[in-house]
Biopython code that builds the backbone (N, CA, C, O; Angstrom):
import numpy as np
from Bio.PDB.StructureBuilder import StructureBuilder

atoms = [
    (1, "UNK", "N", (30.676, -40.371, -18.518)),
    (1, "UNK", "CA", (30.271, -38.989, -18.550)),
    (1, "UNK", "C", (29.214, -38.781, -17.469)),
    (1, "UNK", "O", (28.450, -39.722, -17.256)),
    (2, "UNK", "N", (29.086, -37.715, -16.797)),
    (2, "UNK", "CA", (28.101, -37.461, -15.504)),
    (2, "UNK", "C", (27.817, -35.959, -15.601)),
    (2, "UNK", "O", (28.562, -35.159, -16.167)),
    (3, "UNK", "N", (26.776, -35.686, -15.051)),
    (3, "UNK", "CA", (26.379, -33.719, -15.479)),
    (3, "UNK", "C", (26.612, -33.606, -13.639)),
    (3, "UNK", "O", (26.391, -34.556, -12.888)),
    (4, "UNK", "N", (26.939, -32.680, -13.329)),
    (4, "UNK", "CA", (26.552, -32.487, -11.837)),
    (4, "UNK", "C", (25.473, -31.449, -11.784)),
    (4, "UNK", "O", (25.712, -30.485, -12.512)),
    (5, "UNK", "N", (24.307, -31.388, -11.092)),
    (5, "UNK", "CA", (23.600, -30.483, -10.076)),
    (5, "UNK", "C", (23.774, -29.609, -8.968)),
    (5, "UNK", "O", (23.303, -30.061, -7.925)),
    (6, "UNK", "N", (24.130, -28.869, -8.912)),
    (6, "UNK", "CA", (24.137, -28.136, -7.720)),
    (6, "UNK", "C", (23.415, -26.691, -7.216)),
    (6, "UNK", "O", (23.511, -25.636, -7.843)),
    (7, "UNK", "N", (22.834, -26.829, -6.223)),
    (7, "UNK", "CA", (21.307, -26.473, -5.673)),
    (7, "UNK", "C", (21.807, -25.311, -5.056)),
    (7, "UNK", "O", (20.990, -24.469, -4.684)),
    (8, "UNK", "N", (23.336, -25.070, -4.836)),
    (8, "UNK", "CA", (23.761, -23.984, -4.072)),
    (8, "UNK", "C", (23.181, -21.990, -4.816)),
    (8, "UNK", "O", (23.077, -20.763, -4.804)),
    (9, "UNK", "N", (23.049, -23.186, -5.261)),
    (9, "UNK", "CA", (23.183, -21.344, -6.792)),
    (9, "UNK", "C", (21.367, -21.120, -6.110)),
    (9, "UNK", "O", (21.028, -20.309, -5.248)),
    (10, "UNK", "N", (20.576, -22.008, -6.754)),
    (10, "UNK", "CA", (19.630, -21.693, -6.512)),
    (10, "UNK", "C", (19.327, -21.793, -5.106)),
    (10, "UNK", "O", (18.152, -21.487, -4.903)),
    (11, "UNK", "N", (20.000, -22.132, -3.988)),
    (11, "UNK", "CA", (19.271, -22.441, -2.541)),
    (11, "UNK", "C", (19.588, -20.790, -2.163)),
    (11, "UNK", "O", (18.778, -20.248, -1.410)),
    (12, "UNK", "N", (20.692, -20.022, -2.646)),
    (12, "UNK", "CA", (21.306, -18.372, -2.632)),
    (12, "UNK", "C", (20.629, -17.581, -2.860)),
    (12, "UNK", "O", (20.370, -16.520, -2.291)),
    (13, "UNK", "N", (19.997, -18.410, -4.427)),
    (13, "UNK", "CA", (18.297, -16.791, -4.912)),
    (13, "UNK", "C", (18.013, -17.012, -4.064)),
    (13, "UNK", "O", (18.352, -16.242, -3.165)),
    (14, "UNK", "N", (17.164, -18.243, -3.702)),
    (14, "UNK", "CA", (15.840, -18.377, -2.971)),
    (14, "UNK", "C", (16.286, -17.544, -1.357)),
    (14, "UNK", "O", (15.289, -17.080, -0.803)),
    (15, "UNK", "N", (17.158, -17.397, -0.854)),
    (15, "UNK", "CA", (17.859, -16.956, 0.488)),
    (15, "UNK", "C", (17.478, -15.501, 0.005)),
    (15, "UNK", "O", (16.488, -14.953, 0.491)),
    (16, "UNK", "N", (18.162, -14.946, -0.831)),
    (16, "UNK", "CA", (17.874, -13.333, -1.604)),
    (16, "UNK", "C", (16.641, -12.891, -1.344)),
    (16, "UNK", "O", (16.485, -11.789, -0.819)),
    (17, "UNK", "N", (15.510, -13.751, -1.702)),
    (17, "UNK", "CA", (14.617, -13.366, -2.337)),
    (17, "UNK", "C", (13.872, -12.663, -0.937)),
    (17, "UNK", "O", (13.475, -11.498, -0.953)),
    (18, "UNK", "N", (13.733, -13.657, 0.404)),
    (18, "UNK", "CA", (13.388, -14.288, 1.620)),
    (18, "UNK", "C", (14.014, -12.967, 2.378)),
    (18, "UNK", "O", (13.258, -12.163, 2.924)),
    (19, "UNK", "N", (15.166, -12.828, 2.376)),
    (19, "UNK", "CA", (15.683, -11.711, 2.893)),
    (19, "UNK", "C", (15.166, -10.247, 2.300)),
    (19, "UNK", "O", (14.932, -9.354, 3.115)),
    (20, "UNK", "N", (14.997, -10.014, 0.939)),
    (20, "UNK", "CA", (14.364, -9.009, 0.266)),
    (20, "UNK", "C", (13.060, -8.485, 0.832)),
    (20, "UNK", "O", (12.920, -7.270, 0.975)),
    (21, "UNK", "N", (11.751, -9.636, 1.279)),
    (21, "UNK", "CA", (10.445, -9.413, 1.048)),
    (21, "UNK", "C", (10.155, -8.651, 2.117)),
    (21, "UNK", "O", (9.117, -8.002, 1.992)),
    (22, "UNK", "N", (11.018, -8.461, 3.607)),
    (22, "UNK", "CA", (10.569, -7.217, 4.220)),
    (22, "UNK", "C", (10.834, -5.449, 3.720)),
    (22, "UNK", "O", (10.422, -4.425, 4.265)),
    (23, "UNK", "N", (11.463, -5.581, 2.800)),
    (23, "UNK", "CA", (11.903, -4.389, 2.588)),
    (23, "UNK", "C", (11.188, -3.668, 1.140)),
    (23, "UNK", "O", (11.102, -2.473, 0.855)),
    (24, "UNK", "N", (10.846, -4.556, 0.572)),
    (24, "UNK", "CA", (9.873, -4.599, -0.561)),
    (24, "UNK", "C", (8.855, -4.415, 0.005)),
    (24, "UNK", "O", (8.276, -3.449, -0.493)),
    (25, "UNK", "N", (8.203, -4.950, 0.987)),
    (25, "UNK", "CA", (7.349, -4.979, 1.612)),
    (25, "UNK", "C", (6.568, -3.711, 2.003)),
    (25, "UNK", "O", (5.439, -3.279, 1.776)),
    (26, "UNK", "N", (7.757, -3.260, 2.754)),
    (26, "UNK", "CA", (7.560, -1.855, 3.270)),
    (26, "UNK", "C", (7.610, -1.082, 2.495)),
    (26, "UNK", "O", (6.724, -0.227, 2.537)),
    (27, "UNK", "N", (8.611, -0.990, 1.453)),
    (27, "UNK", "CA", (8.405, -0.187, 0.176)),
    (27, "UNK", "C", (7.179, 0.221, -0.668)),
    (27, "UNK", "O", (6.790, 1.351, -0.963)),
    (28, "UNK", "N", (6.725, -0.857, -0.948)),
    (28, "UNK", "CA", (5.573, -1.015, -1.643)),
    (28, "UNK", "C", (4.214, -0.809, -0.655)),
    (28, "UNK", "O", (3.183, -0.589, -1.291)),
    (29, "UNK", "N", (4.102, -0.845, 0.541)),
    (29, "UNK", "CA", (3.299, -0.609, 1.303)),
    (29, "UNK", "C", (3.292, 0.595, 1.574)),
    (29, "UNK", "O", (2.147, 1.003, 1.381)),
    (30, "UNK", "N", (4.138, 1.635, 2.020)),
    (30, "UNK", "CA", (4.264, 3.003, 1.746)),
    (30, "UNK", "C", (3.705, 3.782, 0.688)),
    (30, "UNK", "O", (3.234, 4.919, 0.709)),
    (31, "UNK", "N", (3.903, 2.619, -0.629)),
    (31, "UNK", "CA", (3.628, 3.552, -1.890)),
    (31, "UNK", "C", (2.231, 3.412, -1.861)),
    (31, "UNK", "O", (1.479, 4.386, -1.898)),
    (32, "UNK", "N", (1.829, 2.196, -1.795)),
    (32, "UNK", "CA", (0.227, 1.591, -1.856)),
    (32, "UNK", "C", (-0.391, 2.608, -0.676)),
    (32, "UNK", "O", (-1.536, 2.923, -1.002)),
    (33, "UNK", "N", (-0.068, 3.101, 0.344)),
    (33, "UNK", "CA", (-0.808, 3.911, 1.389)),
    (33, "UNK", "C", (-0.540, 5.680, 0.756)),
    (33, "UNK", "O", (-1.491, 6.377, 1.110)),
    (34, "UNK", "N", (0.301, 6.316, 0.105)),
    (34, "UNK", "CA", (0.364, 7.283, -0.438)),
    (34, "UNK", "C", (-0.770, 7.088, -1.679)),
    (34, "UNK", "O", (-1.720, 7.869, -1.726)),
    (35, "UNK", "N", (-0.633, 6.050, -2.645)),
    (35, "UNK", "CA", (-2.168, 6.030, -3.527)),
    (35, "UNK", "C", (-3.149, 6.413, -3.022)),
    (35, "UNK", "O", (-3.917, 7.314, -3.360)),
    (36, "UNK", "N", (-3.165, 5.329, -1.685)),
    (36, "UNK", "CA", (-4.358, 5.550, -1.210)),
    (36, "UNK", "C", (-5.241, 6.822, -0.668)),
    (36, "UNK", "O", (-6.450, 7.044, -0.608)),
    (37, "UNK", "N", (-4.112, 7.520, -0.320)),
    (37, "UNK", "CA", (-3.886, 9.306, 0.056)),
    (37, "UNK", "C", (-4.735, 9.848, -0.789)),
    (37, "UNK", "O", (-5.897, 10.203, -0.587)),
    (38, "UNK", "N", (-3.947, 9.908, -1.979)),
    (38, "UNK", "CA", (-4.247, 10.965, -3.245)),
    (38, "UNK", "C", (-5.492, 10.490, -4.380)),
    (38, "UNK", "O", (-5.844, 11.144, -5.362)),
    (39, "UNK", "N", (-6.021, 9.188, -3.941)),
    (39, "UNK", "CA", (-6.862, 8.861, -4.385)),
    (39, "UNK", "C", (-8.578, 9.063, -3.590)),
    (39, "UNK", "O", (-9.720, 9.237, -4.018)),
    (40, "UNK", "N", (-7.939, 8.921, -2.255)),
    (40, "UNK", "CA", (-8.941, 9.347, -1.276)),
    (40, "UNK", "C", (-9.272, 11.146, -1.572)),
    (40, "UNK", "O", (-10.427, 11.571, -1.571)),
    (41, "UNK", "N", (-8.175, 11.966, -1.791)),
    (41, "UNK", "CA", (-8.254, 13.232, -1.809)),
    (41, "UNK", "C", (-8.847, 13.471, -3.258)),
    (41, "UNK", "O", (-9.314, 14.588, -3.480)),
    (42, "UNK", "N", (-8.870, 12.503, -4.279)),
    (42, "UNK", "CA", (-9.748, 12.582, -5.253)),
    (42, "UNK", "C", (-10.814, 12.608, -5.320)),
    (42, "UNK", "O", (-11.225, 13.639, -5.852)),
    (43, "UNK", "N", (-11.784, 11.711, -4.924)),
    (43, "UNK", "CA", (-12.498, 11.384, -4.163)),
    (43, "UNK", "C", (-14.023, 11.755, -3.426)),
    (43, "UNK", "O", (-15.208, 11.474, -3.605)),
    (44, "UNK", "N", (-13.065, 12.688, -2.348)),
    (44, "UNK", "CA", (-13.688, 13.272, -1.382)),
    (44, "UNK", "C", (-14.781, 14.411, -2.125)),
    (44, "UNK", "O", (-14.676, 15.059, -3.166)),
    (45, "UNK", "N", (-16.036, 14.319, -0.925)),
    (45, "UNK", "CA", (-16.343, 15.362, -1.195)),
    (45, "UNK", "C", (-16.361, 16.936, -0.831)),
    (45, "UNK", "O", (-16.788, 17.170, 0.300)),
    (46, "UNK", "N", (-15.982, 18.015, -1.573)),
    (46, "UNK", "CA", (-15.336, 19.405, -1.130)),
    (46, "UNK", "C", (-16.391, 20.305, -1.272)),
    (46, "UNK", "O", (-17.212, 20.370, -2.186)),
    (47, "UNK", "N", (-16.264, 21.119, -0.087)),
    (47, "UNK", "CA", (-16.685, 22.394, 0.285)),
    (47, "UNK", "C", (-15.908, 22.936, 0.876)),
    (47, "UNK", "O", (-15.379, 23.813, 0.193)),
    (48, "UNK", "N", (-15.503, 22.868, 1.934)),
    (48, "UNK", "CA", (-14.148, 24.142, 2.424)),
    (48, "UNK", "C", (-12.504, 23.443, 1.654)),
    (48, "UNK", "O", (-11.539, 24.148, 1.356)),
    (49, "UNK", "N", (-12.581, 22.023, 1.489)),
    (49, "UNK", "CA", (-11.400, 21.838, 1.553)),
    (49, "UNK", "C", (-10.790, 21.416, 3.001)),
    (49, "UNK", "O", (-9.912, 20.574, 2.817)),
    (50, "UNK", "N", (-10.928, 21.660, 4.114)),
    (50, "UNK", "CA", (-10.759, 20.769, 4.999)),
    (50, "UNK", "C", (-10.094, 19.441, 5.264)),
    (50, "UNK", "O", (-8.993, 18.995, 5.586)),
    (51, "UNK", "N", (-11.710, 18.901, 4.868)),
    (51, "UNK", "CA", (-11.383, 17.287, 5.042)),
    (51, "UNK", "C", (-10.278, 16.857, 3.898)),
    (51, "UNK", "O", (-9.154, 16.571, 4.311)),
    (52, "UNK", "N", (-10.500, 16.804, 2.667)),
    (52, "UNK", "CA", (-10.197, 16.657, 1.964)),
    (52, "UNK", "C", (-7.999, 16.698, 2.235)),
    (52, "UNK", "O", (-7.222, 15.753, 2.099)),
    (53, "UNK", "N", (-7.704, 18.054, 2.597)),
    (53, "UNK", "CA", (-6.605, 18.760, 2.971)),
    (53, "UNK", "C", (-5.897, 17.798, 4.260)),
    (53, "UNK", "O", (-4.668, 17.739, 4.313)),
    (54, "UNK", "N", (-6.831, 16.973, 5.397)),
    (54, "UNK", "CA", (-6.666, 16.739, 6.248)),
    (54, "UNK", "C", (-6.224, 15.057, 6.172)),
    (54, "UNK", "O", (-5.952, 14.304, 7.107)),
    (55, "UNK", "N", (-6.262, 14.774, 4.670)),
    (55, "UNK", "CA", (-6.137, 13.335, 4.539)),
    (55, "UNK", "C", (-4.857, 13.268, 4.363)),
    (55, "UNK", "O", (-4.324, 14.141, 3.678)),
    (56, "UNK", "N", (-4.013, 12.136, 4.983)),
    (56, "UNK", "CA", (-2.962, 11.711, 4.714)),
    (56, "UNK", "C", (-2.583, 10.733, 5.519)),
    (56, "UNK", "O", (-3.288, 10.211, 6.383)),
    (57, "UNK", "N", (-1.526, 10.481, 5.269)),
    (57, "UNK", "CA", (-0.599, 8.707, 6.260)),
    (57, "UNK", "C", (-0.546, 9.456, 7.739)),
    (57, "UNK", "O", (0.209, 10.334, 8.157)),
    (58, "UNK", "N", (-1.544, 8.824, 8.302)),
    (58, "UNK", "CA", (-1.706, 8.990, 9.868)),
    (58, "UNK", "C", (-0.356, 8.065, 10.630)),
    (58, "UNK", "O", (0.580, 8.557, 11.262)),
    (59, "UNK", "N", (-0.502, 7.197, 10.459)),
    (59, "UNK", "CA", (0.786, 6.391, 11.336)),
    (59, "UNK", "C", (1.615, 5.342, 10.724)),
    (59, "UNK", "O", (1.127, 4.872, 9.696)),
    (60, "UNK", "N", (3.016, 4.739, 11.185)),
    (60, "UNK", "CA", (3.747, 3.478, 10.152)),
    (60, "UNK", "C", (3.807, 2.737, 11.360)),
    (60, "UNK", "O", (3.400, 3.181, 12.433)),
    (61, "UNK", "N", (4.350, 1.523, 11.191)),
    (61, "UNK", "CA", (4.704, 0.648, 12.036)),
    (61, "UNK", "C", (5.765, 0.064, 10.869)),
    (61, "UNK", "O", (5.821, 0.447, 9.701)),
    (62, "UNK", "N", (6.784, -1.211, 11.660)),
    (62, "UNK", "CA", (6.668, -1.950, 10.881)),
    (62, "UNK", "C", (6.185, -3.081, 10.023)),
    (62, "UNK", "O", (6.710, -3.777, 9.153)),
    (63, "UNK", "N", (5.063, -3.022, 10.546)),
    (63, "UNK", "CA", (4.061, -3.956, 9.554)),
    (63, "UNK", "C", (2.997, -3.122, 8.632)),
    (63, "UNK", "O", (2.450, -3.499, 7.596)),
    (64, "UNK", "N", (2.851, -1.704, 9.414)),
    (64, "UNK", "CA", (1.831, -1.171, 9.214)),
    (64, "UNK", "C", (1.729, -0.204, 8.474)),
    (64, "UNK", "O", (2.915, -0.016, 8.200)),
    (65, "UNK", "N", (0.893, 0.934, 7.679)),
    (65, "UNK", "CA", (0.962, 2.449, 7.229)),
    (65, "UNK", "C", (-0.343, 2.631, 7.648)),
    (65, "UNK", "O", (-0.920, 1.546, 7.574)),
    (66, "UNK", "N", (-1.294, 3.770, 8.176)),
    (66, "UNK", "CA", (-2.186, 3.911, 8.197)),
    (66, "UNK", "C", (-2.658, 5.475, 7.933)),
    (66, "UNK", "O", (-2.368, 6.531, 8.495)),
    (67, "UNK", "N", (-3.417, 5.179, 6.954)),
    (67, "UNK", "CA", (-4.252, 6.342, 6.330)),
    (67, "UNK", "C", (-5.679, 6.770, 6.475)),
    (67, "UNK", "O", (-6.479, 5.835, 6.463)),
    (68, "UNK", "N", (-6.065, 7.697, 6.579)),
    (68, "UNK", "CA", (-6.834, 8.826, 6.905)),
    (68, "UNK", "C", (-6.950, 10.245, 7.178)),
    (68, "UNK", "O", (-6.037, 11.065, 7.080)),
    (69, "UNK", "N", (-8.420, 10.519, 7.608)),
    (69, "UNK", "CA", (-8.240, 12.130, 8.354)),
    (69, "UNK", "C", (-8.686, 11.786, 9.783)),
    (69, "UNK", "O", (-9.085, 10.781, 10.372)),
    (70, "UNK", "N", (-8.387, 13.344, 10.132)),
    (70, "UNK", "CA", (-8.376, 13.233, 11.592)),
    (70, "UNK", "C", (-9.710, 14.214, 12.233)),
    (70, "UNK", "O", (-9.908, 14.459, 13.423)),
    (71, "UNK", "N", (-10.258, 14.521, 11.448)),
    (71, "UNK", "CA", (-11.140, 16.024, 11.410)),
    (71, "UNK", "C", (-11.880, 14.948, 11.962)),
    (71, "UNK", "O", (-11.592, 13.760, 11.818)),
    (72, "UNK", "N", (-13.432, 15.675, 12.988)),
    (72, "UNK", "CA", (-13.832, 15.167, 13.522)),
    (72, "UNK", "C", (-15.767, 14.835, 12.645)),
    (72, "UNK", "O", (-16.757, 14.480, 13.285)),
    (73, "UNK", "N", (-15.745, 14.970, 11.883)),
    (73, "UNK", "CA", (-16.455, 14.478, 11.070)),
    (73, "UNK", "C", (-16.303, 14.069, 9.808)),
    (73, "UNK", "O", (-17.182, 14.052, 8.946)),
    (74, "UNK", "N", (-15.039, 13.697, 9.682)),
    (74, "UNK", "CA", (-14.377, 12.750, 8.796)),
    (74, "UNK", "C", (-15.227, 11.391, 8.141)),
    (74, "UNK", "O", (-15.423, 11.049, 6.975)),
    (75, "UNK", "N", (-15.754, 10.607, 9.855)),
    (75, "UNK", "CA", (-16.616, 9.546, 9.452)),
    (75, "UNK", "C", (-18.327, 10.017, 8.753)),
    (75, "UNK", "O", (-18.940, 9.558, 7.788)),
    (76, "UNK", "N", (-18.667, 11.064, 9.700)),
    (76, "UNK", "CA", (-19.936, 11.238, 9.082)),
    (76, "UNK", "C", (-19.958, 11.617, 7.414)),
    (76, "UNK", "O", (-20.957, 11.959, 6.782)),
    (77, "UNK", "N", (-18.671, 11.469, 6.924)),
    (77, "UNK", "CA", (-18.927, 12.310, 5.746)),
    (77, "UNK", "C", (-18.250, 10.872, 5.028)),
    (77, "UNK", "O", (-18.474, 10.826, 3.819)),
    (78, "UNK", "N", (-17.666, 10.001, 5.434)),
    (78, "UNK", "CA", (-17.793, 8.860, 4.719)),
    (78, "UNK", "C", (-18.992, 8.045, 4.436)),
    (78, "UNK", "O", (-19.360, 7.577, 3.359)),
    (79, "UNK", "N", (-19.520, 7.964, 5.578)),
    (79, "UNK", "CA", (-20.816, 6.866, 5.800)),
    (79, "UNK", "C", (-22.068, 7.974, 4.807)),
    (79, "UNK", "O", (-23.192, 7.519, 4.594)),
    (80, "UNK", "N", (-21.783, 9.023, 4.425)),
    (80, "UNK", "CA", (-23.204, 9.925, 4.117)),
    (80, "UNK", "C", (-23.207, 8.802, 2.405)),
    (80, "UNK", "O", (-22.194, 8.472, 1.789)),
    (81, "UNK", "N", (-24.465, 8.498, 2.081)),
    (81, "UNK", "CA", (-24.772, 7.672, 0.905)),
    (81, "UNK", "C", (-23.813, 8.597, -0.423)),
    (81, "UNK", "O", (-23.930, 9.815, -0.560)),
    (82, "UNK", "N", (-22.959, 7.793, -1.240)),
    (82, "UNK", "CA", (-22.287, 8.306, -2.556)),
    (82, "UNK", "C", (-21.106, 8.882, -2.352)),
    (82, "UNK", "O", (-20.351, 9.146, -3.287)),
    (83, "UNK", "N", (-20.740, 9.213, -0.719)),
    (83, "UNK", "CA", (-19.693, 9.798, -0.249)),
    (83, "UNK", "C", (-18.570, 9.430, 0.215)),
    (83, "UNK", "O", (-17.794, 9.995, 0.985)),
    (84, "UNK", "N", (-18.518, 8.106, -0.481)),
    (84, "UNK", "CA", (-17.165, 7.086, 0.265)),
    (84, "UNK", "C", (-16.427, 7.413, -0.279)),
    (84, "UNK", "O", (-16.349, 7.293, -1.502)),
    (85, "UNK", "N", (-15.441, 8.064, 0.614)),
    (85, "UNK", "CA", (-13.926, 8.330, 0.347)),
    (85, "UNK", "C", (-12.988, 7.271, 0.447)),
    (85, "UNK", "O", (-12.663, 6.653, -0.566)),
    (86, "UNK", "N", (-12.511, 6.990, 1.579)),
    (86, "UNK", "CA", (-11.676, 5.984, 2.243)),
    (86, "UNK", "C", (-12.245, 4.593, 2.180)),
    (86, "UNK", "O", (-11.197, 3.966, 2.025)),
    (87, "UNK", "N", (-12.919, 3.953, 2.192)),
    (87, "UNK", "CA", (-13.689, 2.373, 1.802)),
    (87, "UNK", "C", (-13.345, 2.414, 0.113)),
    (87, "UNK", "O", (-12.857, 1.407, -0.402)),
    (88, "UNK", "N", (-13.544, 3.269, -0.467)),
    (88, "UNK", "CA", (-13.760, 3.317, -2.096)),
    (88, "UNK", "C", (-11.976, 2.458, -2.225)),
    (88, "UNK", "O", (-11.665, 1.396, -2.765)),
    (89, "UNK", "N", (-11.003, 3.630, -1.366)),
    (89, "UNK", "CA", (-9.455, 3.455, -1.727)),
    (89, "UNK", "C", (-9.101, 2.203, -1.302)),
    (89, "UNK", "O", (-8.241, 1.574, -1.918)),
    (90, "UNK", "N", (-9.808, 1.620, -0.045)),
    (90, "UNK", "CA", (-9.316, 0.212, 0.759)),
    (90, "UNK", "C", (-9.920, -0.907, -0.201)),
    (90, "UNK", "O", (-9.426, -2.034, -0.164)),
    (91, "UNK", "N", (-10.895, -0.643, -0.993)),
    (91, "UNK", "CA", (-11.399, -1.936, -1.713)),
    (91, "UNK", "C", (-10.338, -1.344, -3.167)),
    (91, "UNK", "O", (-9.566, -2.302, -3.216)),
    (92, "UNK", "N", (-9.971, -0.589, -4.070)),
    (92, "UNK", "CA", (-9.216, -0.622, -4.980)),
    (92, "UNK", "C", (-8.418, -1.186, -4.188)),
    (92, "UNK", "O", (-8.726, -2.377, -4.163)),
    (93, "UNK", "N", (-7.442, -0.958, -3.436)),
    (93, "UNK", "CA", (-6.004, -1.203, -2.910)),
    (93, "UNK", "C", (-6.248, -2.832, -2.467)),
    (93, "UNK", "O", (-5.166, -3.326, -2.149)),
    (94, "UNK", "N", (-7.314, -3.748, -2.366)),
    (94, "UNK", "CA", (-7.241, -5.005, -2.298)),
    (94, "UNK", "C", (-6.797, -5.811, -3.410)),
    (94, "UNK", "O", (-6.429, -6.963, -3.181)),
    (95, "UNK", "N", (-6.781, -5.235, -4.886)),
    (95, "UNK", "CA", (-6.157, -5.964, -5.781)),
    (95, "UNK", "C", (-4.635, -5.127, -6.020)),
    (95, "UNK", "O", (-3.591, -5.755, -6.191)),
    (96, "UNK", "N", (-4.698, -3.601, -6.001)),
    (96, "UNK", "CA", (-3.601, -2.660, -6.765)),
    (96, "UNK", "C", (-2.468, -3.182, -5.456)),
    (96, "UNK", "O", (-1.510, -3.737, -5.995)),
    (97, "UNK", "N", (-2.345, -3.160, -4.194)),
    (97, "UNK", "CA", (-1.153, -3.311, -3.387)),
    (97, "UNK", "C", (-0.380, -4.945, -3.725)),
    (97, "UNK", "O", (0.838, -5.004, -3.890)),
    (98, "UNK", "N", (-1.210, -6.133, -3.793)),
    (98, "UNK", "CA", (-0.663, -7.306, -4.289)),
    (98, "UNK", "C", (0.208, -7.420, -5.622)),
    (98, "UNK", "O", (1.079, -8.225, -5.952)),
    (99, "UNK", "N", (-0.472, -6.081, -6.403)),
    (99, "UNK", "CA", (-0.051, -6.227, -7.435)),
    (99, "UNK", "C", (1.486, -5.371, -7.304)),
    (99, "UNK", "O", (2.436, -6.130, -7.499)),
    (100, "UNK", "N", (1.880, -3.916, -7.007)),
    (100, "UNK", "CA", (2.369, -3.574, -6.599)),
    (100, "UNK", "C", (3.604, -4.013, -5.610)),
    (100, "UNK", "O", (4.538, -3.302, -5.241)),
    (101, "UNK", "N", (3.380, -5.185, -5.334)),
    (101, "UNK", "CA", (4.258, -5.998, -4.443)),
    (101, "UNK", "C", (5.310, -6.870, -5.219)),
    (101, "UNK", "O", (6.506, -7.151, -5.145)),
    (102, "UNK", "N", (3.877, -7.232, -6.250)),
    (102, "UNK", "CA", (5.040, -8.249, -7.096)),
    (102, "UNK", "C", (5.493, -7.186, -8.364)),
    (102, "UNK", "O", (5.796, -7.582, -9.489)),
    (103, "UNK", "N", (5.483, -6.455, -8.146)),
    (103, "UNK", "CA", (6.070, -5.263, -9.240)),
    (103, "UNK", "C", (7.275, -4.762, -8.735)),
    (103, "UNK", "O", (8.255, -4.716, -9.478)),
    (104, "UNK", "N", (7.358, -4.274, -7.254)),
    (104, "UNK", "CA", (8.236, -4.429, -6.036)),
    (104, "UNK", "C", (9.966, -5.342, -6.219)),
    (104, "UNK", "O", (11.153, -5.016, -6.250)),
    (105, "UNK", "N", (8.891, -7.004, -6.328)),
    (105, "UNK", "CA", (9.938, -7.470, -6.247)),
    (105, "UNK", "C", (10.421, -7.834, -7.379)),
    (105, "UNK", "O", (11.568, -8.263, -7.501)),
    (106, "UNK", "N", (9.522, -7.690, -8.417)),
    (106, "UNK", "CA", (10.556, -7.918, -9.818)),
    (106, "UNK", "C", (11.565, -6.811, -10.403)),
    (106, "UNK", "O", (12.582, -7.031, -11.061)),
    (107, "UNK", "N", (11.121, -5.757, -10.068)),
    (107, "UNK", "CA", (12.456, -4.618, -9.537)),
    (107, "UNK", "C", (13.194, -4.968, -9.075)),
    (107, "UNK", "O", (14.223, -4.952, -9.750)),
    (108, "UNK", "N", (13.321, -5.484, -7.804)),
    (108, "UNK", "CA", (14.164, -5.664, -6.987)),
    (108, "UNK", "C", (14.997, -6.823, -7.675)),
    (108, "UNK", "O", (16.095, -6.967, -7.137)),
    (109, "UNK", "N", (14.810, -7.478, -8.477)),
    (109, "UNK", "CA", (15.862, -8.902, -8.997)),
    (109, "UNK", "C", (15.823, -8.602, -10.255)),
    (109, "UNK", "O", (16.416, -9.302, -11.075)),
]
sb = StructureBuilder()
sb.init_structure("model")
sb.init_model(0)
sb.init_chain("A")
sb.init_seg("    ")
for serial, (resi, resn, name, xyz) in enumerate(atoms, 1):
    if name == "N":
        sb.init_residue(resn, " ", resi, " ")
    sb.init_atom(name, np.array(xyz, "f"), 0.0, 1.0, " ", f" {name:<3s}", serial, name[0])
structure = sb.get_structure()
């Protein structure tokens, strides 16, 4: 009597998985930079509405999403003490996007 092994089955996920992680990737990086949007626009602090209005996904790449405003005192109104908009969203999004990733790919299989 003999059992056989065969690695093909699993060498196929593991190929799946490898092929999947750019597209998950980007998926989930999109979503994680839209949080970051509407959380920044939470956030912010308002008087005209402006800045606030002016936040959103500035550019993609494929590696990349990048979020912000474009108004030209955008920064002075981050750096003003209690007023962090955008730093507040980039330090949440250091644990929520990893997590989000593997949420990503357990969807995905």
């Amino acid at each position: 009597m003999s059992i056989r092994i065969d690695a093909n089955q699993a060498i196929a996920g593991l190929s799946n998985i490898a092929n999947s992680i750019p597209q998950v990737g980007a998926t989930t990086r999109r979503a994680a930079a839209q949080s970051g949007v509407d959380g920044a626009k939470g956030r912010v602090h308002v008087i005209t509405g402006r800045l606030r209005n002016s936040i959103r996904i500035i550019s993609e790449t494929q590696e990349t999403t990048r979020f912000g405003s474009d108004v030209y005192y955008a920064g002075f109104e981050e750096f003003r003490p209690g007023h962090s908009y955008i730093m507040a969203e980039y330090n949440r999004l250091q644990t929520a996007w990893p997590e989000m990733f593997m949420a990503g790919l357990r969807r995905f299989f």
